[in-house]
mmJSON file of the N, C-alpha and C atoms, coordinates in Angstrom:
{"data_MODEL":{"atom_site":{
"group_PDB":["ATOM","ATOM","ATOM","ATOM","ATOM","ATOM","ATOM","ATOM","ATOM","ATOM","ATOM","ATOM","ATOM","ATOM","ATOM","ATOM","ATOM","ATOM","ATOM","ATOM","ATOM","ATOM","ATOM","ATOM","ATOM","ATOM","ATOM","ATOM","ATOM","ATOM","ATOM","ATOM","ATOM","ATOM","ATOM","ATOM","ATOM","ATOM","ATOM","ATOM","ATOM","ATOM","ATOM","ATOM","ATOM","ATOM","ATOM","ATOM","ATOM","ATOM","ATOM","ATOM","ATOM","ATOM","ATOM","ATOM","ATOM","ATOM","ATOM","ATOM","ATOM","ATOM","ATOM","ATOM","ATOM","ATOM","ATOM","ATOM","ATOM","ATOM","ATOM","ATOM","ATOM","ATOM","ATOM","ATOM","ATOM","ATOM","ATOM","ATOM","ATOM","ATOM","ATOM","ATOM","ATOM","ATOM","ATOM","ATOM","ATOM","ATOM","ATOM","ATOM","ATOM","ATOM","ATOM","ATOM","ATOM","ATOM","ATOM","ATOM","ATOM","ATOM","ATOM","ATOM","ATOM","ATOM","ATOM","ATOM","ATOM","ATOM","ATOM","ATOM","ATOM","ATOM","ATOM","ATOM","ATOM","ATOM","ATOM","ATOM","ATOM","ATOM","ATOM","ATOM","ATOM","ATOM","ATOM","ATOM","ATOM","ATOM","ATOM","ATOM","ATOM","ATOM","ATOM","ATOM","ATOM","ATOM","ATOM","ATOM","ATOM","ATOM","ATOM","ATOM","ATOM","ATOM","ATOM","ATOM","ATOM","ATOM","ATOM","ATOM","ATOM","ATOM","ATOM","ATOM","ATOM","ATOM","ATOM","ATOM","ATOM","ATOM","ATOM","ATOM","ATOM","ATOM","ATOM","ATOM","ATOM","ATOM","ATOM","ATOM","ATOM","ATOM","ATOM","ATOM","ATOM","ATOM","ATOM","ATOM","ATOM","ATOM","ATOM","ATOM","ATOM","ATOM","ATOM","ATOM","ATOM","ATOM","ATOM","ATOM","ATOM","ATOM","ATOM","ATOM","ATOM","ATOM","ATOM","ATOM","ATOM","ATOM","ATOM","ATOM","ATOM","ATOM","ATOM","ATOM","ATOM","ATOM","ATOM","ATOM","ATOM","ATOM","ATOM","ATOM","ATOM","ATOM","ATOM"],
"id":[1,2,3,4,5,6,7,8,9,10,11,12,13,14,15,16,17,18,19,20,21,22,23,24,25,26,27,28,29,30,31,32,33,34,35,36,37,38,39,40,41,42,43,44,45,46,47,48,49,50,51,52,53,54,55,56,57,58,59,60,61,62,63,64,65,66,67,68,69,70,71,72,73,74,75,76,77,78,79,80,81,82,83,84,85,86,87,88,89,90,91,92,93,94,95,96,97,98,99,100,101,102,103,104,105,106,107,108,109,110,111,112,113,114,115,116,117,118,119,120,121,122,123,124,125,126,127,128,129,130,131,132,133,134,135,136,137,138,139,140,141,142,143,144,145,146,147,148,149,150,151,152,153,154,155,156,157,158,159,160,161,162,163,164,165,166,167,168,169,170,171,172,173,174,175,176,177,178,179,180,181,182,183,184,185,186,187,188,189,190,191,192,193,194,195,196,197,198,199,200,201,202,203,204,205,206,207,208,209,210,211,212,213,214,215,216,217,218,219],
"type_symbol":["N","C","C","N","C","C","N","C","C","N","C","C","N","C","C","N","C","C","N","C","C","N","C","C","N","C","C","N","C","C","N","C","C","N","C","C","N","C","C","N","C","C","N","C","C","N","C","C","N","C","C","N","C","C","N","C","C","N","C","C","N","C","C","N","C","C","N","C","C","N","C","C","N","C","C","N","C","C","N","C","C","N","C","C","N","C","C","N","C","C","N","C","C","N","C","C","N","C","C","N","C","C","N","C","C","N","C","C","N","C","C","N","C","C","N","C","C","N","C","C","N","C","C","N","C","C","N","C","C","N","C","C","N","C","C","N","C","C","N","C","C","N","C","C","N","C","C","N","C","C","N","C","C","N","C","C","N","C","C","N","C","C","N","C","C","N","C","C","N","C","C","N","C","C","N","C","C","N","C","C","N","C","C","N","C","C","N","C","C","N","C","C","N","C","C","N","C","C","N","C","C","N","C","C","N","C","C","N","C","C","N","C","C","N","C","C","N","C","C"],
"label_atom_id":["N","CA","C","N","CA","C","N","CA","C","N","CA","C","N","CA","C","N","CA","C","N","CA","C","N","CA","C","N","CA","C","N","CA","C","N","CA","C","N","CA","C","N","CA","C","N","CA","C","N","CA","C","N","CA","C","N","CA","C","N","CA","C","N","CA","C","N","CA","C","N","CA","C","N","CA","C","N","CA","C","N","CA","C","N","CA","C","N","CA","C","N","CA","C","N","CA","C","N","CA","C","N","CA","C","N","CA","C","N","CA","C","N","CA","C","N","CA","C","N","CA","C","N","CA","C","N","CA","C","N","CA","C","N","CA","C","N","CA","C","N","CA","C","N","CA","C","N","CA","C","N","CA","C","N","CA","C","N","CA","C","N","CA","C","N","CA","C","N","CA","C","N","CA","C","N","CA","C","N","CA","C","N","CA","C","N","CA","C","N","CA","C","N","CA","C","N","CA","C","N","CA","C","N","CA","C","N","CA","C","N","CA","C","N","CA","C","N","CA","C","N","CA","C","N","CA","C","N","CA","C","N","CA","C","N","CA","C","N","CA","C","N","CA","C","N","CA","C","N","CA","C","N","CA","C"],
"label_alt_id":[null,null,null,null,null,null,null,null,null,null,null,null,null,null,null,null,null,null,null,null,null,null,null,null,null,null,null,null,null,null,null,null,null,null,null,null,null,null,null,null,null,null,null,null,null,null,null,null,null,null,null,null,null,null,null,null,null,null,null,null,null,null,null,null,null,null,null,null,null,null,null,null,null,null,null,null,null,null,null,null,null,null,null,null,null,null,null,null,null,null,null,null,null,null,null,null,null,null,null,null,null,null,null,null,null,null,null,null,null,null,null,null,null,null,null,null,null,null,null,null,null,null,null,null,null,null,null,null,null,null,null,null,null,null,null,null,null,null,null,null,null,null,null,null,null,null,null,null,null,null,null,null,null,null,null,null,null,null,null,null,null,null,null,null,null,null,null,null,null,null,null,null,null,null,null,null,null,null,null,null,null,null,null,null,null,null,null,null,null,null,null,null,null,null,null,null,null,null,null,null,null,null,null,null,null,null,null,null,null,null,null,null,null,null,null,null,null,null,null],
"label_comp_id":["UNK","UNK","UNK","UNK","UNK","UNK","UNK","UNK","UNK","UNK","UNK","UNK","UNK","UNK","UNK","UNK","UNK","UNK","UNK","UNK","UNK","UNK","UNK","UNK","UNK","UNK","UNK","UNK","UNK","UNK","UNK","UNK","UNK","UNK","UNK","UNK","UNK","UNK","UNK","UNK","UNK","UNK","UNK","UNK","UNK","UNK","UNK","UNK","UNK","UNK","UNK","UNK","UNK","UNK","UNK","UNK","UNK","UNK","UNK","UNK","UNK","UNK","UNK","UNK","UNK","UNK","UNK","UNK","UNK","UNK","UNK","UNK","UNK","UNK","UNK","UNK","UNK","UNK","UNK","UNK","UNK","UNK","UNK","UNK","UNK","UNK","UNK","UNK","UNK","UNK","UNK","UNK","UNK","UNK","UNK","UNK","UNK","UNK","UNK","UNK","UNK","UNK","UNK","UNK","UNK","UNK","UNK","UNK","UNK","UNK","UNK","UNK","UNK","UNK","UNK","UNK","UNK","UNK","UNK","UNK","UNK","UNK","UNK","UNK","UNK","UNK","UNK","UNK","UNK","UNK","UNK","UNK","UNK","UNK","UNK","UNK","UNK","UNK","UNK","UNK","UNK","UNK","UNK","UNK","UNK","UNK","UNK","UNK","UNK","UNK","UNK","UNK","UNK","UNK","UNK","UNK","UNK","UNK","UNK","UNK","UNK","UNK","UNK","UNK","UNK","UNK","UNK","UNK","UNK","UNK","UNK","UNK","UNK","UNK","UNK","UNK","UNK","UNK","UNK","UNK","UNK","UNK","UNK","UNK","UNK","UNK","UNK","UNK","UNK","UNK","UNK","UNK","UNK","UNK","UNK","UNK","UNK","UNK","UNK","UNK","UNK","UNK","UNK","UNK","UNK","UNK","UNK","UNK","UNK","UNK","UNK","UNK","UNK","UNK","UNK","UNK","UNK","UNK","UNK"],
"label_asym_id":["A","A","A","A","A","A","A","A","A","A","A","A","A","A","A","A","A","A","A","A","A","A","A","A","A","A","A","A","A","A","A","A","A","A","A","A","A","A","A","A","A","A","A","A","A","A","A","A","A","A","A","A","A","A","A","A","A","A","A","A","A","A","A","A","A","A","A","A","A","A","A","A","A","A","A","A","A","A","A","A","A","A","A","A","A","A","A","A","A","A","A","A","A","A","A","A","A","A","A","A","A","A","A","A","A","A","A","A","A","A","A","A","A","A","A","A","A","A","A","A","A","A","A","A","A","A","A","A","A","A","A","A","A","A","A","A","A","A","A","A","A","A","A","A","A","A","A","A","A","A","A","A","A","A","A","A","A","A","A","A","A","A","A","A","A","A","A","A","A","A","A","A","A","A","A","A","A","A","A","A","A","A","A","A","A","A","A","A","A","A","A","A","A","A","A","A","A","A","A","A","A","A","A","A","A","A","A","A","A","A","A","A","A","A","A","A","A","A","A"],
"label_entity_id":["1","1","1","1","1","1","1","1","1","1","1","1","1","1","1","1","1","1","1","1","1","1","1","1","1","1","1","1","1","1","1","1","1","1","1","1","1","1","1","1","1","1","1","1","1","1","1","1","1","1","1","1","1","1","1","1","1","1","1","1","1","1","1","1","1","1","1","1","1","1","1","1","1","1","1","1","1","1","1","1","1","1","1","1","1","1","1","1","1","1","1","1","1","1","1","1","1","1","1","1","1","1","1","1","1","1","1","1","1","1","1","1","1","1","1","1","1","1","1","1","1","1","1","1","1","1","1","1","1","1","1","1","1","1","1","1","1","1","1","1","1","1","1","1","1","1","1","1","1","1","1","1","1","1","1","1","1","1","1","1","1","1","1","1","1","1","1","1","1","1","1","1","1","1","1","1","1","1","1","1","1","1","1","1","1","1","1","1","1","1","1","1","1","1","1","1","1","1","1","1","1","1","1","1","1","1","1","1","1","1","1","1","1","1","1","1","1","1","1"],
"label_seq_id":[1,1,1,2,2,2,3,3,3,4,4,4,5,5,5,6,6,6,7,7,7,8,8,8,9,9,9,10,10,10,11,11,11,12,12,12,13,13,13,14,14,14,15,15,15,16,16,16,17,17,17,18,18,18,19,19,19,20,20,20,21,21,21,22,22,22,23,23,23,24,24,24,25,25,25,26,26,26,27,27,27,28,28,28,29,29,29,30,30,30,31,31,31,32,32,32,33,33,33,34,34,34,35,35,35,36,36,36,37,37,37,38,38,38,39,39,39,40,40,40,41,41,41,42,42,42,43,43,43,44,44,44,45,45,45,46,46,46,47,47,47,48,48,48,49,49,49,50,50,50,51,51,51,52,52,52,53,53,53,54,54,54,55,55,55,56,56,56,57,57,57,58,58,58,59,59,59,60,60,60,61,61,61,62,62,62,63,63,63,64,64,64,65,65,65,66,66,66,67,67,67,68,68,68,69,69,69,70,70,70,71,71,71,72,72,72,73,73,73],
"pdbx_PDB_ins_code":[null,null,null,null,null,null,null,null,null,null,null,null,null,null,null,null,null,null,null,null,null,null,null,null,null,null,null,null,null,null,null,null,null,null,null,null,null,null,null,null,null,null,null,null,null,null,null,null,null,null,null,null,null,null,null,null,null,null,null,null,null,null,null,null,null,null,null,null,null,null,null,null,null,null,null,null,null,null,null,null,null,null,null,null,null,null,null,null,null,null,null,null,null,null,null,null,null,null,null,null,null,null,null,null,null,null,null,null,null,null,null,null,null,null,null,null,null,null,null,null,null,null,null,null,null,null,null,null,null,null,null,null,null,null,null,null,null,null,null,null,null,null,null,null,null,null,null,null,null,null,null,null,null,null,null,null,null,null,null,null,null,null,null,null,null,null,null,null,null,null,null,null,null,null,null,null,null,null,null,null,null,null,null,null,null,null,null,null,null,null,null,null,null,null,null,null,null,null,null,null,null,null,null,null,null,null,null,null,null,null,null,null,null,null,null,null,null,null,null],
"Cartn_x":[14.632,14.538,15.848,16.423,17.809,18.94,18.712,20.299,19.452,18.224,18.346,18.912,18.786,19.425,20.61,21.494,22.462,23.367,22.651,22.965,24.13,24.661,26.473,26.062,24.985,24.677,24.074,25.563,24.793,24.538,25.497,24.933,23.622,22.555,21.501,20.592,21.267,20.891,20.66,21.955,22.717,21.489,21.179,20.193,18.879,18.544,17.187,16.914,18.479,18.053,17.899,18.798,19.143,17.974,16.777,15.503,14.863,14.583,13.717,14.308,15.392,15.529,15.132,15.458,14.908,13.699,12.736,11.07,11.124,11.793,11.434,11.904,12.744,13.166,12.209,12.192,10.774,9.716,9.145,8.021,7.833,9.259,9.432,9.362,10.186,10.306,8.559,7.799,6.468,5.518,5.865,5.128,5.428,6.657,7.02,6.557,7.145,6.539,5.059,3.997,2.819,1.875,2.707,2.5,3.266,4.451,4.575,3.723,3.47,2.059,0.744,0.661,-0.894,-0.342,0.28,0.686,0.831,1.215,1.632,0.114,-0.616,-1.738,-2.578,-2.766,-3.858,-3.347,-1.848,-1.302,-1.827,-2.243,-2.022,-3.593,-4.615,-6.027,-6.333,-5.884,-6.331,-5.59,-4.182,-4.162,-5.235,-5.509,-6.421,-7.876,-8.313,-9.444,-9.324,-8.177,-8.03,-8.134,-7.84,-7.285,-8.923,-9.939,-11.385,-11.986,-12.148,-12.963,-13.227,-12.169,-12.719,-12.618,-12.649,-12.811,-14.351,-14.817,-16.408,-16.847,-16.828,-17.404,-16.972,-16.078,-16.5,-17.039,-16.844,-17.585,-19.686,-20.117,-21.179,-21.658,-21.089,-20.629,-21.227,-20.666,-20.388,-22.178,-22.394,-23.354,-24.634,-24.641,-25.471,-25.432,-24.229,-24.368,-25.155,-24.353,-25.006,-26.917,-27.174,-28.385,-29.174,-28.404,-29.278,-29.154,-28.187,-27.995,-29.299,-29.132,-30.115,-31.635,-31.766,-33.191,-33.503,-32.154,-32.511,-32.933,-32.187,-32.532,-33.666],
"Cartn_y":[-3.954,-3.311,-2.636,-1.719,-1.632,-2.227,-3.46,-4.173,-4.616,-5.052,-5.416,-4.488,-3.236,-2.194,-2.29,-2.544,-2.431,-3.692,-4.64,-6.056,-6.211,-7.058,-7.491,-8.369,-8.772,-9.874,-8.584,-8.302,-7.126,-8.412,-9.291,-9.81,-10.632,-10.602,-10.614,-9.76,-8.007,-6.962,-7.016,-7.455,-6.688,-7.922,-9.088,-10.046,-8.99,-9.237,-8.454,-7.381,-6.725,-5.197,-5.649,-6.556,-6.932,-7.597,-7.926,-8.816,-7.866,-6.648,-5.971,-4.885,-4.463,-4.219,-4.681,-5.832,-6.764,-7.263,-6.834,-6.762,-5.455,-4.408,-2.948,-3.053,-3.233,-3.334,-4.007,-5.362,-6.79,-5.189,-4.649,-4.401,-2.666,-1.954,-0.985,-1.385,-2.281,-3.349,-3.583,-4.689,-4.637,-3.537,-2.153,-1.22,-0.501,-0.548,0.561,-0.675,-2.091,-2.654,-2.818,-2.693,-2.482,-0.828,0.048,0.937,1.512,0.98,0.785,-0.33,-0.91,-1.778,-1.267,-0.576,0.147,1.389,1.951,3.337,3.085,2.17,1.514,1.036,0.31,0.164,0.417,1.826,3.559,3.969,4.187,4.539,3.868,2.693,1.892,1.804,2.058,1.807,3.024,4.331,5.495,5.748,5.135,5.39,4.41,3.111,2.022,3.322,3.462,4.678,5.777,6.563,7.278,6.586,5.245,5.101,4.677,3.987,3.699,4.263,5.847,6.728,7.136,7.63,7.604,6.98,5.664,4.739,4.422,4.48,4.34,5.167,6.73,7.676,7.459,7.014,6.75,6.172,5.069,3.701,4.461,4.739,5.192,6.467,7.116,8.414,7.308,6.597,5.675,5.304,4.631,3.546,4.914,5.737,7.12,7.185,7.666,7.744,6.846,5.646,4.561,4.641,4.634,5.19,5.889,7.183,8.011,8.319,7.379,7.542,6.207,5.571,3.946,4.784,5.626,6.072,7.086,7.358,8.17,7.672,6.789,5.89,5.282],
"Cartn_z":[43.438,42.148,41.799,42.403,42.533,42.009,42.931,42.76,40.939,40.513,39.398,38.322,38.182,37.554,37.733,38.888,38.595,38.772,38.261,38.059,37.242,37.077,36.488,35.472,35.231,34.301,33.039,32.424,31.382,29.916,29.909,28.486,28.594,29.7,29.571,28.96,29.783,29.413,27.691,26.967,26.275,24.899,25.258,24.851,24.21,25.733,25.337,25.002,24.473,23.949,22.409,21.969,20.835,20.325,20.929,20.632,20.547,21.106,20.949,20.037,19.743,18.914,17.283,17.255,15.865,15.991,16.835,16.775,15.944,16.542,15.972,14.491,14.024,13.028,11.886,12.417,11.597,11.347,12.344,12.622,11.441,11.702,10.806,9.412,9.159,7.765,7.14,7.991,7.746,7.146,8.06,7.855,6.419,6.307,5.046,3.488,3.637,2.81,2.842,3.694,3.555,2.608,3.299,2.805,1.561,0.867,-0.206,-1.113,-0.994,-1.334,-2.215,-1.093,-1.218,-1.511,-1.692,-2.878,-3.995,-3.988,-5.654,-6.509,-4.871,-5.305,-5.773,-5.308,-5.209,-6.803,-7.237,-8.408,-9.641,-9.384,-10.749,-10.568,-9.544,-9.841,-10.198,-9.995,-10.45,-11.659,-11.924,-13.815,-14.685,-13.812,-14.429,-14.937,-13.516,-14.111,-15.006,-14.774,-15.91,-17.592,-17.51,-18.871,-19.552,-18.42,-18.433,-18.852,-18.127,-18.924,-19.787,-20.053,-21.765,-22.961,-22.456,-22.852,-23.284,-22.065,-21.935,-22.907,-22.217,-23.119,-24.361,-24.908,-26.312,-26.945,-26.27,-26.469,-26.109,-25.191,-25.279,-25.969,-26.68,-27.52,-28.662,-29.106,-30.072,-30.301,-29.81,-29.797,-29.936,-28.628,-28.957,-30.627,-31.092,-32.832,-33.662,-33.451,-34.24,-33.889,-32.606,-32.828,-33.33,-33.469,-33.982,-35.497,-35.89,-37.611,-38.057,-36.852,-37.672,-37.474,-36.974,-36.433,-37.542,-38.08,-39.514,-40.708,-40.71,-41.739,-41.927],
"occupancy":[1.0,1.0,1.0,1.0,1.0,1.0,1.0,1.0,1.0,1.0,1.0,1.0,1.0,1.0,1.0,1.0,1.0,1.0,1.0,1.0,1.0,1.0,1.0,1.0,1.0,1.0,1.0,1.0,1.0,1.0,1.0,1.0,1.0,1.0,1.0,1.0,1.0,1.0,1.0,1.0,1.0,1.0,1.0,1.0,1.0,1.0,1.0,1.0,1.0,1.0,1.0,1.0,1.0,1.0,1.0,1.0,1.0,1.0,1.0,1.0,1.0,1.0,1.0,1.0,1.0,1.0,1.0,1.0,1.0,1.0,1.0,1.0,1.0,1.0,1.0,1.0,1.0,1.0,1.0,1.0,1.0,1.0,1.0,1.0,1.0,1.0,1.0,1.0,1.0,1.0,1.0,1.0,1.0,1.0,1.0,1.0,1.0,1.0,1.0,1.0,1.0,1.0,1.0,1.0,1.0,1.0,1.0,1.0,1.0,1.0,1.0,1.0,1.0,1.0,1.0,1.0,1.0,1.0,1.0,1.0,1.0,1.0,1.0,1.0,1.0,1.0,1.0,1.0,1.0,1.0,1.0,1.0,1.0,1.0,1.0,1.0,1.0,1.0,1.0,1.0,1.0,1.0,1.0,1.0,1.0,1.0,1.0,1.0,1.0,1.0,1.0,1.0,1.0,1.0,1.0,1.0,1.0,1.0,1.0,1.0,1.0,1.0,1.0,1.0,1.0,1.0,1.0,1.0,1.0,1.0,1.0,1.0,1.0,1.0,1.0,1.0,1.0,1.0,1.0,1.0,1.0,1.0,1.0,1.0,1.0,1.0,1.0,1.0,1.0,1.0,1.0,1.0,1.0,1.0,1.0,1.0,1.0,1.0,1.0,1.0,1.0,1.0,1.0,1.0,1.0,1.0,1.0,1.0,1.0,1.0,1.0,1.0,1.0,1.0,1.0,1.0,1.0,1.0,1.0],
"B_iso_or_equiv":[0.0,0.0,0.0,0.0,0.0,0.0,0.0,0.0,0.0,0.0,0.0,0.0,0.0,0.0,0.0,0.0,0.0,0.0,0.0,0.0,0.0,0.0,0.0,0.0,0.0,0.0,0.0,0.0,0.0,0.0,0.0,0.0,0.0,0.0,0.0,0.0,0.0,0.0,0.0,0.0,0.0,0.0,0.0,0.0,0.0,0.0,0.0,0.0,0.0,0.0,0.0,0.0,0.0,0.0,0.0,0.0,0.0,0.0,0.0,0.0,0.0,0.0,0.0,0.0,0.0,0.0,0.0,0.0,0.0,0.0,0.0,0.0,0.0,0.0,0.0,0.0,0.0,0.0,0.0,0.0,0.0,0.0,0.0,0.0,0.0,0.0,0.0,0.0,0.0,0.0,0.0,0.0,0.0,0.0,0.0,0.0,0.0,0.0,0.0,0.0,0.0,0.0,0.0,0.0,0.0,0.0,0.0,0.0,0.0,0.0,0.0,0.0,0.0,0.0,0.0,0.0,0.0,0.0,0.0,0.0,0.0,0.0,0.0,0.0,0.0,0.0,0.0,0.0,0.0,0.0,0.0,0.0,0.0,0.0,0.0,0.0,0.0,0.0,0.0,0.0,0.0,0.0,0.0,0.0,0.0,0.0,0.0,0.0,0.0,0.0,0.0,0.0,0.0,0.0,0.0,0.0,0.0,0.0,0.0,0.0,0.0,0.0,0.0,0.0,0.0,0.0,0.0,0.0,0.0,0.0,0.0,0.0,0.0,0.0,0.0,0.0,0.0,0.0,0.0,0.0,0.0,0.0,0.0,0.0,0.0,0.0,0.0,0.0,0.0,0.0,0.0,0.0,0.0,0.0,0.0,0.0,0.0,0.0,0.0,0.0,0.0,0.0,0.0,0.0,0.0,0.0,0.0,0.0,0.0,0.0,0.0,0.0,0.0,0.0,0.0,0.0,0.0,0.0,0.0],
"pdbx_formal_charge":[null,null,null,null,null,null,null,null,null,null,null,null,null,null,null,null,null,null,null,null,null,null,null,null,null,null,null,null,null,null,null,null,null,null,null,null,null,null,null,null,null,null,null,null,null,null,null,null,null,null,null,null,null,null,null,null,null,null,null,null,null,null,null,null,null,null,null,null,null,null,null,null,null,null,null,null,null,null,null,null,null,null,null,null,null,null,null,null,null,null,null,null,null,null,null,null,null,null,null,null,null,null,null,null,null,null,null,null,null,null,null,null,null,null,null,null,null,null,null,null,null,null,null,null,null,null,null,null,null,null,null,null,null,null,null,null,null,null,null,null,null,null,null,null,null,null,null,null,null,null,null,null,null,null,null,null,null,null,null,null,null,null,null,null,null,null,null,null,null,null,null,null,null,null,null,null,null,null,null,null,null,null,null,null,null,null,null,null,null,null,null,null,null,null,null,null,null,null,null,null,null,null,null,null,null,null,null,null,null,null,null,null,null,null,null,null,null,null,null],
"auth_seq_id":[1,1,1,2,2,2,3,3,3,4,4,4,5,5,5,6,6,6,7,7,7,8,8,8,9,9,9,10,10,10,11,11,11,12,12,12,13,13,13,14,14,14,15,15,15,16,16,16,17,17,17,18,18,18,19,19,19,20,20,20,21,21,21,22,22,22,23,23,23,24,24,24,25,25,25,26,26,26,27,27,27,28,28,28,29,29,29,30,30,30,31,31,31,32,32,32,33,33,33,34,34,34,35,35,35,36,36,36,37,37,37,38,38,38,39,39,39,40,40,40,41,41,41,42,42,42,43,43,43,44,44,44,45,45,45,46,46,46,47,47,47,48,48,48,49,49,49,50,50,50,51,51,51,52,52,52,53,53,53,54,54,54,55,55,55,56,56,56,57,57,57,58,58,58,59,59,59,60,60,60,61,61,61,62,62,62,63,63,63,64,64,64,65,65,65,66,66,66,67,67,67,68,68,68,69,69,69,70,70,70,71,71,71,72,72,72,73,73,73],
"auth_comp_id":["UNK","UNK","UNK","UNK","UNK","UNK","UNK","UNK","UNK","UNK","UNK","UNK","UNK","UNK","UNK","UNK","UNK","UNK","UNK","UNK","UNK","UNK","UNK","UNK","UNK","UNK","UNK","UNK","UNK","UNK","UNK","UNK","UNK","UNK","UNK","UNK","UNK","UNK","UNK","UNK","UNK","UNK","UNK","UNK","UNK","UNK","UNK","UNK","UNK","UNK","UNK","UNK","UNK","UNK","UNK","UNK","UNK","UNK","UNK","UNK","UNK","UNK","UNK","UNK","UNK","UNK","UNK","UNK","UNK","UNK","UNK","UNK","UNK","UNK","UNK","UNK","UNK","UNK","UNK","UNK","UNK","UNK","UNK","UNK","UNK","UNK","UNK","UNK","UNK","UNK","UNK","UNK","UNK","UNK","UNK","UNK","UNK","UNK","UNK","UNK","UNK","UNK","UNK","UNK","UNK","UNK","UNK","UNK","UNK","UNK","UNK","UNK","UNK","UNK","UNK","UNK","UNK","UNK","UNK","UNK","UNK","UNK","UNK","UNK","UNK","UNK","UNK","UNK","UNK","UNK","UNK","UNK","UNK","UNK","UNK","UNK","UNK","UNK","UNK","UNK","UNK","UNK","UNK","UNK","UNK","UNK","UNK","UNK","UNK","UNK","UNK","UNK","UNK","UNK","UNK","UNK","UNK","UNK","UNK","UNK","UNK","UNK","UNK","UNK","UNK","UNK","UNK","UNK","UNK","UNK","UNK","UNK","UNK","UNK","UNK","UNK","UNK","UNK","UNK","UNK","UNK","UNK","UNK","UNK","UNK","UNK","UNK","UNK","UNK","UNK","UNK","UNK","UNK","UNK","UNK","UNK","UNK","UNK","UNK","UNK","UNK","UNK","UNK","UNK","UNK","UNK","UNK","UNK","UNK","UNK","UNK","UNK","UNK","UNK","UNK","UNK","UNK","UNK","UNK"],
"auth_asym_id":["A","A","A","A","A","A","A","A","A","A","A","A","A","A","A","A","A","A","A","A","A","A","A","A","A","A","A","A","A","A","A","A","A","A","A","A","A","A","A","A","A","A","A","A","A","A","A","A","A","A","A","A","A","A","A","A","A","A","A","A","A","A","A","A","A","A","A","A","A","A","A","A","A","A","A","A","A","A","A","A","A","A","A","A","A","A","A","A","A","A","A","A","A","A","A","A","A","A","A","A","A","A","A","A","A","A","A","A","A","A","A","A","A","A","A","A","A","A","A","A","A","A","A","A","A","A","A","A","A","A","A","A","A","A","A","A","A","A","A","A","A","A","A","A","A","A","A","A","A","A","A","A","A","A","A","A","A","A","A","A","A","A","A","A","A","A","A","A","A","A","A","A","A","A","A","A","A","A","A","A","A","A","A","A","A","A","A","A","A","A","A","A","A","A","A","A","A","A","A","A","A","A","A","A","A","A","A","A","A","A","A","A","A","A","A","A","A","A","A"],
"auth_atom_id":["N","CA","C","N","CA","C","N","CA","C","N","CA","C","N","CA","C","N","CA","C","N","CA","C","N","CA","C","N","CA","C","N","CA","C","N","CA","C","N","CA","C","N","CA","C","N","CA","C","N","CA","C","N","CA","C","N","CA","C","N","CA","C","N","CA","C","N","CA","C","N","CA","C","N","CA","C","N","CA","C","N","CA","C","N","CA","C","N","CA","C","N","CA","C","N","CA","C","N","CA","C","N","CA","C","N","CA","C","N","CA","C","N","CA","C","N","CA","C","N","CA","C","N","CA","C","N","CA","C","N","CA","C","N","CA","C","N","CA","C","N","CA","C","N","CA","C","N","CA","C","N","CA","C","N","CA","C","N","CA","C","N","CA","C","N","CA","C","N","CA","C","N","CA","C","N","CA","C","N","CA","C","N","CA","C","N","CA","C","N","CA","C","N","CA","C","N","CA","C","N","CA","C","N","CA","C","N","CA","C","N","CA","C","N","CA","C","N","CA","C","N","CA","C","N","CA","C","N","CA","C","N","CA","C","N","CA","C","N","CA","C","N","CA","C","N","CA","C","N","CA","C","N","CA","C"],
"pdbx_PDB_model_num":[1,1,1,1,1,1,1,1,1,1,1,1,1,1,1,1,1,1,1,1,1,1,1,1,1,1,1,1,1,1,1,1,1,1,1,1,1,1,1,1,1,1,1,1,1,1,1,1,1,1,1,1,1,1,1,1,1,1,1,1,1,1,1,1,1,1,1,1,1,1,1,1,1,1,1,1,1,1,1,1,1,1,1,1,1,1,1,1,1,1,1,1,1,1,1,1,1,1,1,1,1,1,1,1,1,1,1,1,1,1,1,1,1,1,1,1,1,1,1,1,1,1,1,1,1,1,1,1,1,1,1,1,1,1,1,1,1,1,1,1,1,1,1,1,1,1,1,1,1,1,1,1,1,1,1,1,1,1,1,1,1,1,1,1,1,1,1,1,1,1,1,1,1,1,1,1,1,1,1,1,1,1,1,1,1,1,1,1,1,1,1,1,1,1,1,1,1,1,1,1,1,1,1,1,1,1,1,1,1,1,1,1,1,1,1,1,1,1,1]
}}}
């Protein structure tokens, strides 16, 4: 175990730092574009809802009226 630590074959070393390095990297990359994703995602479904609501309620506001004017009549 030893002599492998202090082995002379560093551009083996120097390989597999460089591979696992660019796993970490791929893998950091993945994460932040995932979770930029789904923030953007969360943003645009909760202005979507905001813009819904009262939408509805007017729209059922609405129809309530029209009811109760035809029921007058």
């Amino acid at each position: 175990m030893k002599d492998f630590l202090r082995s002379s074959d560093s551009a083996s070393k120097g390989a597999a730092l460089m591979i696992v390095l660019a796993f970490v990297v791929l893998l950091t990359g993945l994460a932040i574009a995932y979770f930029s994703r789904t923030t953007t995602d969360r943003q645009l479904a909760h202005s979507s809802y905001n813009d819904t609501s009262p939408t509805c309620l007017l729209a059922a506001r609405s129809t309530l009226s029209l009811g109760v004017l035809s029921g007058n009549l």
